[in-house]
C-alpha positions as CSV (number, residue, x, y, z in Angstrom):
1,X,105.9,126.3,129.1
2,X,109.6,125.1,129.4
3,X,108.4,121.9,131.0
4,X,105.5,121.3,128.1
5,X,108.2,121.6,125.5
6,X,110.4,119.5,127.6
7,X,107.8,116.8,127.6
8,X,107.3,117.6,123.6
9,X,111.3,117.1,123.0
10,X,110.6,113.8,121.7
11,X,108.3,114.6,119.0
12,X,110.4,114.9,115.6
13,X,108.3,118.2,115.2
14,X,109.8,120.1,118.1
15,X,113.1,120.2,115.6
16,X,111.2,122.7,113.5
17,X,108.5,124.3,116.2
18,X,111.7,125.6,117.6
19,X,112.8,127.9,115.3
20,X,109.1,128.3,113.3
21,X,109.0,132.1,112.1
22,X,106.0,134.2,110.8
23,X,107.7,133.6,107.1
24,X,107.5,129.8,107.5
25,X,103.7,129.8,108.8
26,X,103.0,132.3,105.3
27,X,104.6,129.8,103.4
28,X,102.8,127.1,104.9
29,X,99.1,128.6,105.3
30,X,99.4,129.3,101.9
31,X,99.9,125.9,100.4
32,X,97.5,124.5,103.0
33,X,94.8,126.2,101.3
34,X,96.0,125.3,97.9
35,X,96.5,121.9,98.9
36,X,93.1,121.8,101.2
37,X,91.5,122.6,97.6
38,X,92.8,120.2,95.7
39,X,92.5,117.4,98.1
40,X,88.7,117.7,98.6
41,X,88.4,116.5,94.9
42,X,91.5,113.8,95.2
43,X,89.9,112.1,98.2
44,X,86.6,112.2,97.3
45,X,87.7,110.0,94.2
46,X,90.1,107.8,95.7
47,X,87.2,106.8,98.3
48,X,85.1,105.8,95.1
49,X,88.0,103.6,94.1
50,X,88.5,102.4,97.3
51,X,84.6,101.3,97.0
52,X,84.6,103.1,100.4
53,X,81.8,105.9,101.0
54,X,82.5,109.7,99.4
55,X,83.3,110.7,103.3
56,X,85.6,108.3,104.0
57,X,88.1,110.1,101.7
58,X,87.9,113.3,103.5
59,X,88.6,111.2,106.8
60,X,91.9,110.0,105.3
61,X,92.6,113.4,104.8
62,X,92.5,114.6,108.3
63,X,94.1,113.1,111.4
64,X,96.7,111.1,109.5
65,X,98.2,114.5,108.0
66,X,98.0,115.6,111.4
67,X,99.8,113.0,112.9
68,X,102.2,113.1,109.9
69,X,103.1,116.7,110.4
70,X,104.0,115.5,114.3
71,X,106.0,112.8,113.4
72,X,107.6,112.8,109.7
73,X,110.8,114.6,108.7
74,X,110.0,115.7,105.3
75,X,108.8,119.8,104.8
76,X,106.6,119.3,101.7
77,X,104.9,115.6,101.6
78,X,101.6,115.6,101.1
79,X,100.0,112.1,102.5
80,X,96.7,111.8,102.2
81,X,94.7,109.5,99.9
82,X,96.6,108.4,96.8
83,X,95.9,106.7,93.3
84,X,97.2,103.3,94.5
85,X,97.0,102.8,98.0
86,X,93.2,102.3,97.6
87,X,93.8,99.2,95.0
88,X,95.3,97.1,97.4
89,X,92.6,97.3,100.3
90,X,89.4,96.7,97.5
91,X,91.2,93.8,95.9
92,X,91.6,92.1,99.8
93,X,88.7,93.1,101.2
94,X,86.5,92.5,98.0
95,X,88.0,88.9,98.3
96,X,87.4,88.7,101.6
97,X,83.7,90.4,102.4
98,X,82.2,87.8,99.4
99,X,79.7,90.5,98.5
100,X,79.1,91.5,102.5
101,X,79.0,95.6,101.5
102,X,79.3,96.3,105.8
103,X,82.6,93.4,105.8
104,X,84.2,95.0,102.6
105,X,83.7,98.2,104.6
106,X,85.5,96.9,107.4
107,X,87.8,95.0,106.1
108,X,89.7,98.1,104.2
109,X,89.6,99.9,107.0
110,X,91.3,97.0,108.7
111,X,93.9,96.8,106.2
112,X,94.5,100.4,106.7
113,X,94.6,100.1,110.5
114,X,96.9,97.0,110.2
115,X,99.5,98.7,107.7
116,X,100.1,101.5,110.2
117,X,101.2,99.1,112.7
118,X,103.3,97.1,110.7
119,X,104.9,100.9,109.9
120,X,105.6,101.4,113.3
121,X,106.6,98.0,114.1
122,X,109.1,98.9,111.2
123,X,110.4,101.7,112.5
124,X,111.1,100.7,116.4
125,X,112.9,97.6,114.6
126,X,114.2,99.8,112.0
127,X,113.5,97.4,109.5
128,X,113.1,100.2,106.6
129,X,115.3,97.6,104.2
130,X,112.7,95.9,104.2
131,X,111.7,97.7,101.1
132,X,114.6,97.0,99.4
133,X,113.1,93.6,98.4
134,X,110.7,96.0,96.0
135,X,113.3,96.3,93.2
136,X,113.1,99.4,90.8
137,X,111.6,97.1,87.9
138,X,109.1,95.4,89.8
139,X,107.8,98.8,91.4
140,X,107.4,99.3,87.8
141,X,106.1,96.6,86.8
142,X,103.6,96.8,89.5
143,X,102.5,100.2,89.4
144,X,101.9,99.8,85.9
145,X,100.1,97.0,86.3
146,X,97.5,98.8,88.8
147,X,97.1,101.3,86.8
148,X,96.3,99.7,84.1
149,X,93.7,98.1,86.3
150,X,92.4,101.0,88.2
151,X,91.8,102.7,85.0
152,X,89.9,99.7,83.5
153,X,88.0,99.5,87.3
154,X,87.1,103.1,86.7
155,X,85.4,102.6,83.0
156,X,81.8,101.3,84.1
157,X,81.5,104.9,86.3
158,X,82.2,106.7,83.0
159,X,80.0,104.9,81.0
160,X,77.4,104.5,83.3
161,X,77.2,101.0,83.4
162,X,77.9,97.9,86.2
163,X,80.7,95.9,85.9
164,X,83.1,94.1,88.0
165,X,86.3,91.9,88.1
166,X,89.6,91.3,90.1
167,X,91.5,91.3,87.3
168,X,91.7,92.5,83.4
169,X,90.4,89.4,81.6
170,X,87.3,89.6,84.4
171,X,86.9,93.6,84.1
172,X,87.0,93.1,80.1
173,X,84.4,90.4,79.9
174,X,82.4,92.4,82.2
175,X,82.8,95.3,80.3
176,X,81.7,94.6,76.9
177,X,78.5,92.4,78.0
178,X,77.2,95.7,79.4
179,X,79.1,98.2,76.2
180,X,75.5,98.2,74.4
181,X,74.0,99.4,78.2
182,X,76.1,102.5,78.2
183,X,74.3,105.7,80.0
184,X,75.1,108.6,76.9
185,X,74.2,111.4,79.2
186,X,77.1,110.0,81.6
187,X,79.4,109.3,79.2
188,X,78.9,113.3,78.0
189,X,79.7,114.6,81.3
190,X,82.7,112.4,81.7
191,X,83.8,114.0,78.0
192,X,83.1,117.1,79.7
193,X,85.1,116.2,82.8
194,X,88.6,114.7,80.7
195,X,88.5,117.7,79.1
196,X,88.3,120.3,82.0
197,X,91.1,117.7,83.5
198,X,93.2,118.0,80.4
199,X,93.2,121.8,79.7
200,X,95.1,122.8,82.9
201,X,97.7,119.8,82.4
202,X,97.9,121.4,78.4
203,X,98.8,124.5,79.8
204,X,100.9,123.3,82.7
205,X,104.3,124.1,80.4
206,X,103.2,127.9,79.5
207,X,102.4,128.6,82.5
208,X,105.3,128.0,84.2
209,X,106.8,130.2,81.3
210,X,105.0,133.0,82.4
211,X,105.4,135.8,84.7
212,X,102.9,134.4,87.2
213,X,104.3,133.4,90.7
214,X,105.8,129.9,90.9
215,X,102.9,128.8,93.4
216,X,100.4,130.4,91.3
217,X,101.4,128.8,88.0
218,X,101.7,125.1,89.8
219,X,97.9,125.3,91.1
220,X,96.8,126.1,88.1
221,X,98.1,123.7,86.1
222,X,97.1,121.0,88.8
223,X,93.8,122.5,89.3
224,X,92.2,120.3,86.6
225,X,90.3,118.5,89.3
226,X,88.9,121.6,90.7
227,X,87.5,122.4,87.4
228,X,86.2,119.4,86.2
229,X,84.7,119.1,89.7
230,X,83.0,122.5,89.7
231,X,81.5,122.7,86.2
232,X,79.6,119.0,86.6
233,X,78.2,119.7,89.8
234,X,76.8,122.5,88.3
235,X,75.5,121.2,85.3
236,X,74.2,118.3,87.6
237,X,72.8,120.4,89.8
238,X,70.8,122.8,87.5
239,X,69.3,120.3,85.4
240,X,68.6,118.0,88.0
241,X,70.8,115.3,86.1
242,X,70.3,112.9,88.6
243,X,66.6,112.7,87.7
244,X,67.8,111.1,83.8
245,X,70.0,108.7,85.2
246,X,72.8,110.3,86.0
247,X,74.7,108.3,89.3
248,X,75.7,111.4,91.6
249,X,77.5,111.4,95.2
250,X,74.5,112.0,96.7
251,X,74.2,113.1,100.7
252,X,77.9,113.0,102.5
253,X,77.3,112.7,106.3
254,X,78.8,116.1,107.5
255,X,81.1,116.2,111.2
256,X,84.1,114.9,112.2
257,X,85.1,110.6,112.4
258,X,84.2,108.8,115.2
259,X,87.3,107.2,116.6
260,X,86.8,102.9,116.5
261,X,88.4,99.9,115.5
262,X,86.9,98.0,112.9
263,X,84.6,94.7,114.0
264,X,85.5,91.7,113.1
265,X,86.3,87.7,113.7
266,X,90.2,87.1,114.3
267,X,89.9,85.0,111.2
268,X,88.9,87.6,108.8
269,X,91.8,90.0,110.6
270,X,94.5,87.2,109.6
271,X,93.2,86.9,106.4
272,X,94.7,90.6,106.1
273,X,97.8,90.3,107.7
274,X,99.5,89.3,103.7
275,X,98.0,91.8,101.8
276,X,98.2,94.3,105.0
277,X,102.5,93.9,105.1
278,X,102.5,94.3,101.2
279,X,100.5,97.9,101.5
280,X,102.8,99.0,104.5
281,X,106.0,98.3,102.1
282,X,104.5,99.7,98.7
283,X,103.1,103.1,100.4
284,X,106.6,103.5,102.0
285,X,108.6,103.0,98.9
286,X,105.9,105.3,97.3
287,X,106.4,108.0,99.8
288,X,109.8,107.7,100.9
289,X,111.3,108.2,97.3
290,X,108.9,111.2,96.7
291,X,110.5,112.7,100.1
292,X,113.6,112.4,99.6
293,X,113.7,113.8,96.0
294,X,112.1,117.0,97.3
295,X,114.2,116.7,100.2
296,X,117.4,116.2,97.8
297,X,116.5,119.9,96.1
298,X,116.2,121.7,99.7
299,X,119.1,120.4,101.0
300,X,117.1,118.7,103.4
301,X,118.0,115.4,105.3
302,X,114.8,112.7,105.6
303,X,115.1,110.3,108.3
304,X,113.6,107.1,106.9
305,X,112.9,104.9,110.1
306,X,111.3,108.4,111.2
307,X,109.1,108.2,108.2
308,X,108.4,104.7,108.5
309,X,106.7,106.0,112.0
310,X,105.0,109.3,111.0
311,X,103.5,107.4,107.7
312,X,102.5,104.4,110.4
313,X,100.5,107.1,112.8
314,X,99.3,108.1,110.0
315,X,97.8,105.0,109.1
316,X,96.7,104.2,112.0
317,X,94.6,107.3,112.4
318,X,93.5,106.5,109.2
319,X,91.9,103.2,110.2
320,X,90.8,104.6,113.6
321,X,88.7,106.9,112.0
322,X,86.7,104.6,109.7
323,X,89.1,105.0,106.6
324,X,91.6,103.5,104.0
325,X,94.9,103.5,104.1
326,X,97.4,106.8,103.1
327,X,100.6,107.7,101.3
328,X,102.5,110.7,99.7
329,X,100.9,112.0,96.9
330,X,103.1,112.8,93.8
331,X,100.5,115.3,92.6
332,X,99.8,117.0,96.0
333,X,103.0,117.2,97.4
334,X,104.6,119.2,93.9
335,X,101.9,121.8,94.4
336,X,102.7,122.4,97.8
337,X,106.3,122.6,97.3
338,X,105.8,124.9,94.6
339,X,103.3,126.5,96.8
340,X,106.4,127.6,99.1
341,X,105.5,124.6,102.2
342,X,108.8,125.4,105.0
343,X,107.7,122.8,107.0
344,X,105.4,119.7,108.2
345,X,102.9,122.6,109.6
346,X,101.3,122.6,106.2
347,X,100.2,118.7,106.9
348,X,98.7,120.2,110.1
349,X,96.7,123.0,108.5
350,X,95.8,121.1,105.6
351,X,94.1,118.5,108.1
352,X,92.4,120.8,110.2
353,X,91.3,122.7,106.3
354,X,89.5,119.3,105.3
355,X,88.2,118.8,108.8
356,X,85.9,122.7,108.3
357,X,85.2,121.0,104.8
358,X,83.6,117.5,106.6
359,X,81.9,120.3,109.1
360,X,80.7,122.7,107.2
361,X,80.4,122.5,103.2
362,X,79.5,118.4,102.8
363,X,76.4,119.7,101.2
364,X,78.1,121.5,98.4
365,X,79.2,118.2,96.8
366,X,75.3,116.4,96.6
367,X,75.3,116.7,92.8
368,X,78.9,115.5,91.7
369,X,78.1,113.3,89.6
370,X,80.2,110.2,90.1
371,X,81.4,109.9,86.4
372,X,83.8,113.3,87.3
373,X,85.4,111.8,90.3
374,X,86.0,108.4,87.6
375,X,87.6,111.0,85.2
376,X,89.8,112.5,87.8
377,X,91.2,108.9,88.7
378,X,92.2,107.7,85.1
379,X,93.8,111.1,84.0
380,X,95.5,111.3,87.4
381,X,96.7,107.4,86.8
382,X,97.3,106.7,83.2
383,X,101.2,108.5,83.5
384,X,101.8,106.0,85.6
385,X,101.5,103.3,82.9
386,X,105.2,103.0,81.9
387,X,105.4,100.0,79.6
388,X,107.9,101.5,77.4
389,X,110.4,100.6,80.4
390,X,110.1,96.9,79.5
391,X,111.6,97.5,75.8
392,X,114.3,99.4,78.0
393,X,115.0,97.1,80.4
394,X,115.0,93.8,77.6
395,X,118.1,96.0,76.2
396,X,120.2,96.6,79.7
397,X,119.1,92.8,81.7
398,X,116.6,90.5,80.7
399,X,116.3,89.3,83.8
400,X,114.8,92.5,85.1
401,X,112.2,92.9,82.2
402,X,111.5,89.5,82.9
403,X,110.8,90.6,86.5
404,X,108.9,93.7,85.6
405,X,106.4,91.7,83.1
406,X,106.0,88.8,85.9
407,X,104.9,91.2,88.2
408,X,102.1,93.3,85.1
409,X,101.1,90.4,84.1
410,X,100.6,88.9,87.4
411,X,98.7,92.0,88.6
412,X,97.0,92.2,85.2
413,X,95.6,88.5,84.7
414,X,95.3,87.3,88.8
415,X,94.8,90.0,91.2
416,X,97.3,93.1,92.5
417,X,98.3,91.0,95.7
418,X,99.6,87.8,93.8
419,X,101.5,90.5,90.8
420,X,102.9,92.0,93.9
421,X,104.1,88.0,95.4
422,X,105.6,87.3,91.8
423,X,107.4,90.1,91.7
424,X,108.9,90.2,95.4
425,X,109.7,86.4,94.8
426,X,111.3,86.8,91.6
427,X,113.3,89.6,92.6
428,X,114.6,87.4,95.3
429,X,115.6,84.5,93.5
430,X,117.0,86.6,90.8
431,X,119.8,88.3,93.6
432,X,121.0,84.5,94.7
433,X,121.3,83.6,91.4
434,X,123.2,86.3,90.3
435,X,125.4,86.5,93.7
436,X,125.4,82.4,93.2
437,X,127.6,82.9,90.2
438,X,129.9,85.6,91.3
439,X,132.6,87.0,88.9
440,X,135.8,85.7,89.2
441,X,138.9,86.8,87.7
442,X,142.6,85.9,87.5
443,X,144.8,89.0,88.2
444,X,148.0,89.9,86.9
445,X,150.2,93.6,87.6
446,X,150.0,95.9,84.9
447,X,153.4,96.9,83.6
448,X,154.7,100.0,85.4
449,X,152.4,100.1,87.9
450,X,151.2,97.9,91.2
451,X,147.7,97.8,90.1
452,X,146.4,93.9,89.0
453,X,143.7,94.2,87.2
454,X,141.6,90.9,85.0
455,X,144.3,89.3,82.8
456,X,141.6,89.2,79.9
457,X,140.8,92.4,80.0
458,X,144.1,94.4,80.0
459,X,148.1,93.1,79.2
460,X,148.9,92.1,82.4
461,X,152.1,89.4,84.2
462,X,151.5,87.1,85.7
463,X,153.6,84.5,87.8
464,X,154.2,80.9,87.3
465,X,154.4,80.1,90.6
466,X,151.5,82.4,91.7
467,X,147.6,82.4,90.9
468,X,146.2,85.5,91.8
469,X,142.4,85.1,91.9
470,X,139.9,87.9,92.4
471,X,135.9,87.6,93.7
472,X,133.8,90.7,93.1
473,X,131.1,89.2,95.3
474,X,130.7,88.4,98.9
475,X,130.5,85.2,100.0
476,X,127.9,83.6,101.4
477,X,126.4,79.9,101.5
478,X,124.7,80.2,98.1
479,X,128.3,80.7,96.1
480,X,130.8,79.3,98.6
481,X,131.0,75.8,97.7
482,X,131.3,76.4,94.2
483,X,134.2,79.3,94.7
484,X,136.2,76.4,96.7
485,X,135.9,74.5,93.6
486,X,136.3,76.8,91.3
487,X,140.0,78.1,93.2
488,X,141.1,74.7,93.5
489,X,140.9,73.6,90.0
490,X,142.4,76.1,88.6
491,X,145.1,76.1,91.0
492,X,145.4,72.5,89.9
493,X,145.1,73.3,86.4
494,X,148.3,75.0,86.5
495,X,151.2,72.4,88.3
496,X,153.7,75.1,88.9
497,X,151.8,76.9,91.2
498,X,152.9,77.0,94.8
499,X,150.7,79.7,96.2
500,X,146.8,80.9,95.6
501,X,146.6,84.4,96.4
502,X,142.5,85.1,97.1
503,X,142.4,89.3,96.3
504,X,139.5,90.4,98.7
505,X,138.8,93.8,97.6
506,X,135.3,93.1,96.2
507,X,134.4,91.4,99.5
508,X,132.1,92.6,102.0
509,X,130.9,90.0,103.8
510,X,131.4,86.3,104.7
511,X,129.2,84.5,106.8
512,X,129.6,81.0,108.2
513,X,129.5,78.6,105.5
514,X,131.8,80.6,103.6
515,X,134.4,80.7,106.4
516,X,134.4,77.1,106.7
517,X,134.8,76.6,102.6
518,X,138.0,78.6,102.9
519,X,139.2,76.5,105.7
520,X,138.5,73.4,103.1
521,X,140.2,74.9,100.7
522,X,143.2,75.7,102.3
523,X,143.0,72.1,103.5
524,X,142.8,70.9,100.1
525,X,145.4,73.3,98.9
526,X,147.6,72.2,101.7
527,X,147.6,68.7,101.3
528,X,148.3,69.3,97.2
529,X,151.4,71.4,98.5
530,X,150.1,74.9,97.6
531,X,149.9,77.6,100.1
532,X,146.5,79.4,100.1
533,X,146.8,83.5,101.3
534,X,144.6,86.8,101.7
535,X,145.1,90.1,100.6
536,X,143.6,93.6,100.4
537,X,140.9,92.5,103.0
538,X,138.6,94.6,104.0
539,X,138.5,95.9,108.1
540,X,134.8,94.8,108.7
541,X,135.7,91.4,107.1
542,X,139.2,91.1,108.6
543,X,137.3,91.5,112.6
544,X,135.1,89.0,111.6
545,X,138.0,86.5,110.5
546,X,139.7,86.8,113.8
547,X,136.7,85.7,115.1
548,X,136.9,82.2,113.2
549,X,140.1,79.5,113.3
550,X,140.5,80.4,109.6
551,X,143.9,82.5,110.7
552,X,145.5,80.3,112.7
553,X,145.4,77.4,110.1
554,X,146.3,79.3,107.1
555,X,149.0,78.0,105.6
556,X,149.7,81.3,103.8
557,X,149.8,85.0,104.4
558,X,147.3,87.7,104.8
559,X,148.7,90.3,102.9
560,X,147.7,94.7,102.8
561,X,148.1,94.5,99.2
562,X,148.1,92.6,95.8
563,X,151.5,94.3,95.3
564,X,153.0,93.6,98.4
565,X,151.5,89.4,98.3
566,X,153.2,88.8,94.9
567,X,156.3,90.9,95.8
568,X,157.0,89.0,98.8
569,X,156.2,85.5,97.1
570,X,159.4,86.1,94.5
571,X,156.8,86.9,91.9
572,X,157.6,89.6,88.9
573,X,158.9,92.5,90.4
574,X,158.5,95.5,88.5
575,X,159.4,99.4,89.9
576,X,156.4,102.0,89.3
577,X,158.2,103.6,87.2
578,X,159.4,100.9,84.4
């Protein structure tokens, strides 16, 4: 035994298998049963919007929870299928198959099997900033977007009809050639369904006024699904809906996943490698933020490069056994926090709670009609339509909005992998313009004190003989050039200056090309007869400097403070205290 858990030291788990008490597995067992039931429904659905068959959803639900619970940090995630990691692998593999149903099969799972290892990849690099090129607005932007179009995808299903489209002007055209085709007895049991959805969500905020248990109170206010789920099989089942037209699940293959990597030519694999990197980084962001809030209101530490590798086994058991790709799950993972989950052993038991499910009880789901699993979809999605942030964002930087409508419009009008491009690319170019043009600011000392603050912005002194110049930006090749320019005519601008004082508080970096402007502005400086010095630079900064020539040439000081450089030039000396 103490070699086994020797050899298991490795595994992020053994941190909480080594002090697991009997409280922690009640805690647990009990949310994996809550959670167990509401996933059944959720992955079930999410396989239809996949375009993936009913089982495959249940398959995502298994060994990557498993493998998460080994490998993640966080206590209460819930990954499993989710709402818009499906989206990603239909648009790319719908693009890719041409109409092929067995290649479209293939080629999600592929996408699945292929963001898991770009996960792990991630994490033995420890690339996790990698996601940092998804800014807040075009997360947004693109998650509004899908939704928007997973909710649209989702209409024929309720209505009964065929249509099809990779974007909204396709789905819409589609759409309302077939309106006057519409099935009436499906679009009545997807009435019944959005309402059996919306009750429990109505009730969600007396509930959790009552006197009921916090666990108890959360289920039922999520258990919509559960509902819906169980009152149209029923009625499907009894009256043999099926038999009037009504499109139903039909026959789910019952055992467990045959392990297998997907077949197929090398060029239909590279074809996924784009679209593949973009669902690693979206269902990271996705389930890395929704960790580390929960984790923020446990007192709990999440380890992202850790996460980057339990979400990438994940994935990767995902695709090995024949299914789509995973994330965290907003709606999931609040129940079974609320549920009282201690640890990652809920993941576990919820796994090995869907894999009885696939055994054993398949059968029970023959009659749900397909229109149900629709309706769970756009209620579960539709919240996420925030285009009320774009009015918001308009009012703080218009640069963002702009951002955030490039990216809906590009998911919107071309397909969810381009929106995604636009708005990675534009969030990009919009950082090196704004760093491009960095805020610069003449400093003078504010009376009485031996702070220097921006001489337009507060009654400041300033010295003839000394211009005091302040970046709040590091420096880099996109705004060195123009800083040397910009520091030597104004230090030109002024004939009595004799000495440029560069205030480096606000800089945290300088790479190469920035050196060597400073070392052609002191040149340039020099040979005008102006001495060019440092001050308030930063340690990190300062290591790299002695690293460069730029010291040894300087024809001026480098300086602790502000303070001390104009003190010690004969500028205005003032006391603290006048």
């Amino acid at each position: 035994m103490p070699r086994a858990f020797r050899l298991l030291r490795w595994l992020p788990a053994s941190d909480w298998l080594a002090r697991y008490t009997r409280a922690d597995a009640a805690g647990d067992g009990l949310a994996a049963v809550i959670v167990t039931i509401l996933l059944v429904p959720q992955g079930l659905a999410y396989a239809l919007l996949a375009g993936m068959p009913p089982e495959t959803g249940l398959y995502a639900s298994m060994l990557p929870l498993i493998l998460y619970g080994l490998f993640g940090t966080s206590s209460s995630l819930s990954v499993g299928p989710a709402p818009l990691t499906p989206l990603i692998p239909a648009s790319a593999a719908g693009a890719l198959a041409q109409g092929d149903p067995q290649l479209f099969i293939q080629a999600a799972i592929g996408m699945g099997l292929l963001s898991g290892v770009f996960l792990v990849a991630m994490a033995v690099l420890r690339l996790g900033w990698l996601t940092n090129l998804l800014s807040h607005p075009v997360i947004i932007g693109f998650v509004s977007g899908c939704a928007i179009l997973i909710a649209g995808s989702q209409l024929k299903h309720l209505l009964g009809i065929e249509a099809d489209g990779e974007n909204v002007l396709q789905l819409g055209r589609s759409l309302l050639a077939q309106l006057s085709h519409s099935h009436w007895l499906t679009v009545g049991i997807s009435a019944i369904a959005i309402v059996c959805l919306l009750i429990p969500k109505q009730l969600a905020g007396p509930l959790k006024r009552s006197p009921l248990p916090g666990w108890l109170s959360a289920f039922l206010g999520k258990s919509g699904p559960i509902l819906a789920v169980l009152i149209t099989t029923v009625l499907a089942f009894f009256f043999q809906l099926d038999q009037r037209g009504l499109a139903i699940v039909g026959d789910i293959p019952s055992g467990l996943p045959h392990l297998a990597a997907p077949q197929m030519d090398w060029a239909h694999w590279k074809n996924l490698i784009t679209p593949a990197l973009l669902l690693a980084l979206i269902g990271f962001v996705e389930s890395i933020s929704l960790a580390q809030a929960l984790a923020a209101r446990r007192r709990e530490r999440i380890s992202p490069n850790r996460e980057l590798m339990g979400l990438g086994l994940a994935n990767l058991a995902s695709g090995l056994s024949g299914s789509f790709a995973v994330t965290g799950s907003f709606s999931r993972t609040t129940v079974s926090f609320d549920a009282g989950a201690r640890t990652p052993m809920t993941g576990l038991l919820t796994g090995i709670g869907i894999a009885l499910v696939a055994l054993f009880f398949t059968g029970l789901f023959h009659a749900l009609p397909l229109a149900t699993l629709a309706a769970i979809i756009v209620v579960g999605i539709v919240p996420l339509i925030e285009l009320g942030e774009i009015r918001h964002l308009w009012q703080y930087s218009r640069p963002d909005s702009i951002a955030m409508l490039a990216t809906l419009l590009g998911v919107l009008l071309i397909n969810v992998q381009t929106g995604l491009l636009i708005g990675v690319g534009l969030s990009v170019a919009l950082f090196l313009w704004r760093t491009s043009q960095p805020h610069v600011a003449e400093v003078g000392q504010v009376p009485g004190t031996q702070h220097f603050r921006n001489i337009d912005r507060h009654e400041a002194i300033v010295s003839d003989q000394i211009l005091s110049i302040r970046v709040d930006e590091s420096l880099y090749f996109g705004n060195a050039r123009p800083l040397e320019d910009l520091l030597y005519d104004r230090a030109m601008a002024r004939p009595g200056v004799d000495h440029v004082v560069l205030m480096c508080s606000a800089i945290n970096h300088l790479d190469a090309s920035a050196v060597e402007s400073l070392e052609s502005l002191n040149q340039r400086l020099k040979d005008a007869g102006v001495s060019l010095h440092l001050s308030e630079v930063k340690g990190p900064v300062m290591d790299r400097l002695k690293k460069t020539d730029l010291l040894s040439v300087l024809t001026g000081q480098v300086f602790l403070s502000q303070y001390q450089a104009v003190e010690s030039l004969g500028g205005v000396r003032l006391t603290p205290d006048r």
